[in-house]
N, C-alpha and C positions, 0 to 999 in steps of 0.2 A: 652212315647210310650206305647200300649197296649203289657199288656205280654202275654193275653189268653181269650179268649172270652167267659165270662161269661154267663150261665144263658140255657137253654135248647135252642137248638139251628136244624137248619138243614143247611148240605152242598151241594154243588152241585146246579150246575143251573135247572136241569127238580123239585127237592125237592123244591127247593127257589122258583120257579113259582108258582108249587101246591099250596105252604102255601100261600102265597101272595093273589094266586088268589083266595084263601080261608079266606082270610080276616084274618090270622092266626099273621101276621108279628109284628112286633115292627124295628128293626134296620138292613137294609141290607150293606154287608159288600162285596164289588167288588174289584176283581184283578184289578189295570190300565193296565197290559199285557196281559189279556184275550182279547178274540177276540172279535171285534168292535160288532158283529152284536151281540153279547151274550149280551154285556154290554148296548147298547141300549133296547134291549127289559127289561131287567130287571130294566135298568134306567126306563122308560115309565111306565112300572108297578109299581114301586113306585112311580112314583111322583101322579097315579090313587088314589096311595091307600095312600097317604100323608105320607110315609113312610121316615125315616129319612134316608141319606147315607153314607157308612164312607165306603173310600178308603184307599187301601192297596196297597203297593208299586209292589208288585207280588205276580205270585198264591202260588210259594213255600211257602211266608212269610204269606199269607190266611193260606195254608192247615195249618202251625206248629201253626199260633193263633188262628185255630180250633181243634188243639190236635191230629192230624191224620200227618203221612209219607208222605202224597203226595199234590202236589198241588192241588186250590184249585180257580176256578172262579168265586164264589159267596158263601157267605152264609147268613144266614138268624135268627135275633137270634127273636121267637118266645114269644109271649104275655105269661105270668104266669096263 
C-alpha cells in the first residue's frame, strides 16, 4: 500500500481541475466515498487529458496520503 504521496502535488477538487485543465497533471488520486458527481467530472477530465487514476479507499485515508488532517476527494500529483 502507498504510505504517502510523493512528488509536488495539489489537493482538493476546484485545485485538481485547474491543474488538469491546465494540462499541469501526471497521476490523479480519487476518494471512492467522495460524492458521485465530484468523481465523474474529475474522472472525464482525466481520461481527456490521458491521465492515469489511482483510487483510494476514503477521503480520510486521501487527506493523511497527502500529508494534511482532513480529508480529502481528489488530488493531483503534478508533472516536475
Amino acid at each position: 500500500m502507498i504510505q504517502r504521496i510523493e512528488g509536488k502535488k495539489v489537493i482538493g477538487v476546484k485545485q485538481t481541475t485547474k491543474a488538469i485543465k491546465n494540462g499541469e497533471g501526471k497521476v490523479i488520486y480519487i476518494a471512492k466515498n467522495a460524492d458521485t458527481d465530484i468523481i465523474q467530472s474529475i474522472e472525464e477530465l482525466g481520461k481527456e487529458h490521458s491521465l492515469d487514476v489511482v483510487y483510494v479507499e476514503t477521503m480520510k485515508e486521501l487527506g493523511r496520503l497527502c500529508g494534511i488532517d482532513v480529508g480529502a476527494a481528489a488530488a493531483l500529483v503534478l508533472m516536475e
